[in-house]
Every structure is written in structure tokens, then in C-alpha cells.
C-alpha positions as CSV (number, residue, x, y, z in Angstrom):
1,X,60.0,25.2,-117.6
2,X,62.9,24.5,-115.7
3,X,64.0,21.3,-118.0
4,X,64.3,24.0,-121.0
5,X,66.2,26.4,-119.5
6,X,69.7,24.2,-120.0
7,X,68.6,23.5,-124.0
8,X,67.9,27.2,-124.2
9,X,71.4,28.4,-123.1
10,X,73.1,26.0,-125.3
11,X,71.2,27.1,-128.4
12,X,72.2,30.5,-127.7
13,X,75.8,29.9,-127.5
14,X,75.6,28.0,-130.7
15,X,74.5,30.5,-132.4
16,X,76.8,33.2,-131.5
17,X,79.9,30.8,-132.0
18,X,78.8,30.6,-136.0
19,X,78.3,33.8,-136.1
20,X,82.0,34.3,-134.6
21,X,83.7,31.6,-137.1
22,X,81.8,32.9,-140.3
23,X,82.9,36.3,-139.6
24,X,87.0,37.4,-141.6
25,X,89.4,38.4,-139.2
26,X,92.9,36.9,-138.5
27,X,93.9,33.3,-137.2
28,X,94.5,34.0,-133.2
29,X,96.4,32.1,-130.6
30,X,94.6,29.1,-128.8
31,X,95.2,31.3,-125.4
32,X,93.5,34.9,-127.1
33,X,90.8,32.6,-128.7
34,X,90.1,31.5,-125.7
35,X,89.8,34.7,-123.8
36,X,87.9,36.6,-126.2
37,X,85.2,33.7,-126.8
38,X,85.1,33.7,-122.4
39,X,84.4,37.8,-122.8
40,X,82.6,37.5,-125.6
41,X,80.1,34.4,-124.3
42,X,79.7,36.3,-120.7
43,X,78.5,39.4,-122.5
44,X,76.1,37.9,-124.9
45,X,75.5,35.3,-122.3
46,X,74.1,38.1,-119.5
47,X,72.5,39.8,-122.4
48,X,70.7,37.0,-123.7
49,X,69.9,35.5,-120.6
50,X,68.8,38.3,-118.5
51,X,65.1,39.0,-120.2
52,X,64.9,34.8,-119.5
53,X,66.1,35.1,-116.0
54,X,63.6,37.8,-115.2
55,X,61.5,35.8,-116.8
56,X,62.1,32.9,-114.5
57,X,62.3,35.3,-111.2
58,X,58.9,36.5,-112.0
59,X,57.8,33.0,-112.6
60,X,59.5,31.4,-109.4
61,X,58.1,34.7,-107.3
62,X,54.4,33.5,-108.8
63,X,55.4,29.7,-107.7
64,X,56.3,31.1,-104.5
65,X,53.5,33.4,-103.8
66,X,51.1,30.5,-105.6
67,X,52.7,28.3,-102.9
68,X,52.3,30.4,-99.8
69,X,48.4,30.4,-101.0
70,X,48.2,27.0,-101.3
71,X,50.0,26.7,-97.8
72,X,47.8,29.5,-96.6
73,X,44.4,27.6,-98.2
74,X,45.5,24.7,-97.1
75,X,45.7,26.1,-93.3
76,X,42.5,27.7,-93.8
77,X,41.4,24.3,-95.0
78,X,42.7,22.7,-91.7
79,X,40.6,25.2,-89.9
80,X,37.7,24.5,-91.7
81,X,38.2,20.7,-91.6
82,X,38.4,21.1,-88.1
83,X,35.9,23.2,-87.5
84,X,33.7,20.9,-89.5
85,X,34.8,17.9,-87.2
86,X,34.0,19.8,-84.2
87,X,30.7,20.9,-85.0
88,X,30.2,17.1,-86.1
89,X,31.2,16.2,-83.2
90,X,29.2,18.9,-81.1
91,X,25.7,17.4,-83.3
92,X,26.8,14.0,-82.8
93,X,26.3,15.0,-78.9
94,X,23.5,16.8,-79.7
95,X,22.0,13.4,-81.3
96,X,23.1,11.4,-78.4
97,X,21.6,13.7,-75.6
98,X,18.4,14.1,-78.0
99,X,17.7,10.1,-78.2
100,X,18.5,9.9,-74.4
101,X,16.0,12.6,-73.5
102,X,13.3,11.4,-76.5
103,X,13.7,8.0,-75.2
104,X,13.3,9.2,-71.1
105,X,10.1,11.1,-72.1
106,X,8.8,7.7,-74.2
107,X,9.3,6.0,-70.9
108,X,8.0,9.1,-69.0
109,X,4.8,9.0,-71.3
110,X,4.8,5.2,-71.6
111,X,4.3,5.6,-67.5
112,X,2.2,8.1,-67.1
113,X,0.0,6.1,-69.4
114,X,0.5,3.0,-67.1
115,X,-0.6,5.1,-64.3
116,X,-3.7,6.2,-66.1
117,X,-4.8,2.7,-66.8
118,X,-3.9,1.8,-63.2
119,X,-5.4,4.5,-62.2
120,X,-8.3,3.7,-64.7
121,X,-8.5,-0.3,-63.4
122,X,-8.1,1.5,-59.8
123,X,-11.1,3.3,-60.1
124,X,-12.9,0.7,-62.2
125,X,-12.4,-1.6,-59.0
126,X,-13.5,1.3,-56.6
127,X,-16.9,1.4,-58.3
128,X,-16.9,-2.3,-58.8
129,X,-16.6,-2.8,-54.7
130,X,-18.7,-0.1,-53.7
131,X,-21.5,-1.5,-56.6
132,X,-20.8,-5.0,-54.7
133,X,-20.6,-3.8,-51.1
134,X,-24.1,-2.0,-51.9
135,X,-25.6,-4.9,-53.2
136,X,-24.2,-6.9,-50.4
137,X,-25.8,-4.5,-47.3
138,X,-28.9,-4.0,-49.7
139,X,-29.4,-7.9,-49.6
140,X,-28.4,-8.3,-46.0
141,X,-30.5,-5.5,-44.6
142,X,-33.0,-7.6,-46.7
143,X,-32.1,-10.9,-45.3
144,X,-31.7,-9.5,-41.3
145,X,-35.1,-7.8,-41.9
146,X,-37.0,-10.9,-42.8
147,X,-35.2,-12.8,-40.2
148,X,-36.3,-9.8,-37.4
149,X,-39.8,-10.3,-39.5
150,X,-39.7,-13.8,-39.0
151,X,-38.9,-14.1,-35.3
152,X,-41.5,-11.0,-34.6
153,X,-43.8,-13.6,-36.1
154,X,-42.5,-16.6,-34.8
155,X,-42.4,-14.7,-31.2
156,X,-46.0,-14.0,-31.8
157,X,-47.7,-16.0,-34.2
158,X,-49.4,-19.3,-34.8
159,X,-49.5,-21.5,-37.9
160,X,-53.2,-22.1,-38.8
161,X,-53.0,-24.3,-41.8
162,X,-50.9,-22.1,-44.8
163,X,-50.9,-18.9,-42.2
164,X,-49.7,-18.0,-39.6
165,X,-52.1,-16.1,-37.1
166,X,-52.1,-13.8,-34.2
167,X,-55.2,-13.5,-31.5
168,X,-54.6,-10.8,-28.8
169,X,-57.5,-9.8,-25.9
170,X,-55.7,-6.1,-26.5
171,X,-58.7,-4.1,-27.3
172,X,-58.5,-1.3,-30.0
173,X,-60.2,0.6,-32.5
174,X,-60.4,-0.9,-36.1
175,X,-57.6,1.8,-37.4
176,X,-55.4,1.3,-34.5
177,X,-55.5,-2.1,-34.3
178,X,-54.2,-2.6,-37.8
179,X,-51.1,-0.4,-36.6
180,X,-50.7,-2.7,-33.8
181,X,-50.9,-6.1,-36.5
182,X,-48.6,-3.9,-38.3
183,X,-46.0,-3.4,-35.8
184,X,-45.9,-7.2,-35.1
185,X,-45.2,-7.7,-38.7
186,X,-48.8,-8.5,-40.3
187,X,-52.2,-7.2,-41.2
188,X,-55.6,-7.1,-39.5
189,X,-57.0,-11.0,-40.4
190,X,-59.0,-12.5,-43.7
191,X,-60.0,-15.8,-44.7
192,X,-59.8,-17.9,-47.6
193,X,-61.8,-20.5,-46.5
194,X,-64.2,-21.7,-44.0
195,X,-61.3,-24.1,-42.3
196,X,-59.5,-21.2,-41.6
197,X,-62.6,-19.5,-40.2
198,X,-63.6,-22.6,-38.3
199,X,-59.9,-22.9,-36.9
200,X,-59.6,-19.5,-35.6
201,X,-62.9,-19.5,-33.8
202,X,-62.3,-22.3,-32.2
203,X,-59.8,-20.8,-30.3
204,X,-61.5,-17.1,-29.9
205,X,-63.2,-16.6,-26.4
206,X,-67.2,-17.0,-26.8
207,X,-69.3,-13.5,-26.6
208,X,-66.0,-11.5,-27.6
209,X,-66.3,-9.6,-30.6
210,X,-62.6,-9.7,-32.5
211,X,-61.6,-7.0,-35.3
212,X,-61.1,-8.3,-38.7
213,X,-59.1,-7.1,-41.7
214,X,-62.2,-6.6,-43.8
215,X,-64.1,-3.3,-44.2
216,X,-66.5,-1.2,-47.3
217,X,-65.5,2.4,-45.8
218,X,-64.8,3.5,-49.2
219,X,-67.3,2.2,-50.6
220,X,-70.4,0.9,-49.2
221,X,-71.4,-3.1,-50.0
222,X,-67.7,-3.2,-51.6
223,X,-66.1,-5.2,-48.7
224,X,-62.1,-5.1,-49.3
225,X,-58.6,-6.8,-47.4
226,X,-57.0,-4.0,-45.5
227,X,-53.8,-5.5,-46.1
228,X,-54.0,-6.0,-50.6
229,X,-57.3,-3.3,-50.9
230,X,-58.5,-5.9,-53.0
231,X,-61.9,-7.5,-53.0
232,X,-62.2,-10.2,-50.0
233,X,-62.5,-13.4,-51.7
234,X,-64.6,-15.6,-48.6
235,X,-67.0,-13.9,-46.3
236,X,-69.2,-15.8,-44.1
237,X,-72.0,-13.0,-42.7
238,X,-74.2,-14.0,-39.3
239,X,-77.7,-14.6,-39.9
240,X,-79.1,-10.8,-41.6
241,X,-75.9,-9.5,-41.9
242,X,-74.0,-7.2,-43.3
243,X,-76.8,-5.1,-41.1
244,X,-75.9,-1.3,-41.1
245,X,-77.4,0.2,-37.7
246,X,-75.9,3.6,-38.8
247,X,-73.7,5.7,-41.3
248,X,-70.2,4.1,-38.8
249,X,-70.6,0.5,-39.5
250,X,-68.3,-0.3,-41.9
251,X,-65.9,-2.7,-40.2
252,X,-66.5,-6.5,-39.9
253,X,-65.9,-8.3,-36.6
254,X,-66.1,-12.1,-36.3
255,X,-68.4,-13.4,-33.8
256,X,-69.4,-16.9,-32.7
257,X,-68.2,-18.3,-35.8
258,X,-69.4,-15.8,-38.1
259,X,-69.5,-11.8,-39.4
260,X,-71.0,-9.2,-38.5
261,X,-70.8,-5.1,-39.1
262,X,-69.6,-2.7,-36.5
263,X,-68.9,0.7,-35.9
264,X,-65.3,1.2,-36.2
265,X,-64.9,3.1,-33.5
266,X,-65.6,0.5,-30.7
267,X,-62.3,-0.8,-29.5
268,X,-62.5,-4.9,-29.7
269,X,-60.0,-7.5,-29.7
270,X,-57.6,-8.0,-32.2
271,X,-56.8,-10.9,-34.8
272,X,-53.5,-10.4,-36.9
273,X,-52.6,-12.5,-39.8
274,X,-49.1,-12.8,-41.5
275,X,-48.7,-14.6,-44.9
276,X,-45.5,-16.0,-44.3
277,X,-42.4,-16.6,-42.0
């Protein structure tokens, strides 16, 4: 706009100097031409020119105001870009402090899950231990009672052949003297075989008759081991034996070498066997 504002003015002069020389009048001075073309171009100058310089005002006060705007946007622009980089800068933070605390609560979690497999393997071995430590005192009560067993017997007893025998002059009725074979760690006495019988009465005192383990008080003729309540599998009767005098003789004594029935009342001597030491 500005670069036809010169090209503009020139035109306009142009025009009104033809206008001037085609026009009749009088040849005039150099000097008075002069002057009246100065009067006359200011007057038609202003005239012409002033509807183009309001024109241009107007337009330069639009430039102006357009550029106060633009400085104005671009201020507000400013703010905004700077606003924006603050509140990047704020999330940026907020990321930062976010991964930090996420990763402190995967190693809090990561932890705690150690501690619960610790504490998992922890109790694992607790029950492990106390399942051994049972076992343990359940075998060695075993093992400490078969070694008080065995030195009860070995305190008290007598290998006869595969068995091991006890013969006591302690007199006692049939049921209490297969508590006291009990308490020394046996049973009332049966045989197997007549080698055991023969060995045991060779050391039993003549005319003494000593309790054995064998009795039918359940159930009459059906002579059973006090110790297995099984069916004796040797019995060697005296001469009219087993001989039942009356309804209490249902317990066997051994006598000279052989068996005979007795009431079970009488107290007699006792003859305790134990299988094993």
C-alpha cells in the first residue's frame, strides 16, 4: 500500500498540469507560472490527497491496533506457553515422584512376599522339626523302654533254650501272679516243647506246685496262653488229668514234671516267661 502512494501522487499532478496547459489564457512570466502552479498543486494536492490520507490513517490506526493485538496475543501466548511449560514441568514431577513411589511399593510388595515365603519355609521347618523331634522321642521312649525291658529281664531272667524264663518261690493266686510276671516284663509261663518242659522242671523244687500261664476259664476243655489268648500249642497232663475236683479248677500248675488242674484261688509259686530280651 505504502509503495503506491508515491505513483499515486504523481498521477494526480499529471493530470491537473494537462488540464492547466490545454486550457486558453495568456503566456505568463516564468516567476507567476511558477507561483500559481505552487498554489494551484497545494490546493488540488490537499484536496486530492486528503480522502487517500484518511484513507491511510485509518489503515495505519488498523495496522496499529492489529499490532497491539498481535503484541497483546503474543503476551497472552507467552503466558500460555509458560503456563503450559510449568504444568509440564509440575506432571514431569508428578511422573517422577509416581515411579519412585510405584517402584518403593514393588519392592515393598516384592518383600512382604519374601517375608511370606520365609515365613512360609519358616513354618514349613517348624512342623518339619517338631514332625522329626516327635518321631525322634517316639523312637527313643521305644528304644529306652525295651532297654529298661531288657535289663528287668536280664535282672531277672534266665535263657532256657529260645526263652528266657523266670522261677520265683513268691506264692500267689493264678490272677495275681500274672500281674506280678507282668510287672517284671513277661507273662505267666507255656511251653512249646517238652525240652522246655523238661528244662524248667529240672530246676523247680520237688512237691511244689508252680502256676502256669495256661487256663480254660472261659471256656471249659478249651485250654488257652494267658499272654496271646490263643490255643496252647504243647500240653503234657499228669496221669488222669485235666481232672476237675470242682466248678474252680481251671488253672494248670506244673508238678513233678507234668500238669495238673487247680483251683485258681490257691496261691502257688510262680513261673514267668518272656519271649525276648
Amino acid at each position: 500500500m505504502y509503495k503506491l502512494t508515491p505513483i499515486l501522487v504523481i498521477s494526480l499532478i499529471a493530470v491537473h498540469l494537462n488540464g492547466s496547459l490545454a486550457g486558453p489564457g495568456d503566456i505568463q512570466s516564468p516567476r507567476r507560472q511558477s507561483q500559481d502552479l505552487e498554489t494551484s498543486c497545494s490546493a488540488f494536492f490537499f484536496s486530492r490527497l486528503r480522502p487517500v490520507m484518511d484513507l491511510l490513517a485509518e489503515h495505519q490506526e488498523s495496522v496499529n491496533q492489529t499490532r497491539a493485538e498481535q503484541r497483546e496475543m503474543q503476551i497472552q501466548l507467552a503466558s500460555v506457553q509458560e503456563a503450559i511449560t510449568s504444568v509440564k514441568a509440575s506432571l514431569a514431577s508428578m511422573q517422577t515422584q509416581m515411579d519412585t513411589d510405584l517402584s518403593a511399593l514393588k519392592e515393598t510388595q516384592q518383600a512382604e512376599a519374601r517375608d511370606k515365603r520365609w515365613q512360609g519355609i519358616e513354618e514349613s521347618l517348624k512342623d518339619t522339626i517338631s514332625s522329626t523331634l516327635q518321631s525322634v522321642q517316639i523312637n527313643l521312649e521305644g528304644q529306652l523302654k525295651n532297654i529298661m525291658h531288657n535289663f528287668r529281664l536280664s535282672m531277672n531272667y534266665r535263657k532256657i533254650n529260645s526263652k528266657y524264663f523266670y522261677i520265683s518261690d513268691t506264692e500267689k493266686t493264678w490272677s495275681d501272679a500274672e500281674k506280678y510276671c507282668v510287672d517284671k516284663g513277661g507273662h505267666l509261663a507255656t511251653f512249646e516243647s517238652e525240652e522246655e518242659l523238661i528244662a524248667i522242671s529240672s530246676m523247680l523244687n520237688r512237691g511244689s506246685r508252680y502256676w502256669l500261664g495256661v487256663s480254660d476259664k472261659d471256656k471249659w476243655g478249651e485250654f488257652v496262653s494267658v499272654a496271646s489268648g490263643k490255643k496252647v500249642s504243647y500240653l503234657k497232663w499228669s496221669p488222669g488229668e485235666p481232672d476237675y475236683w470242682n466248678e474252680l479248677m481251671h488253672c494248670v500248675v506244673l508238678f513233678e514234671g507234668a500238669m495238673r488242674m487247680n483251683e485258681c484261688n490257691h496261691s502257688r509259686p510262680i513261673i514267668c516267661q518272656a519271649d525276648d530280651m
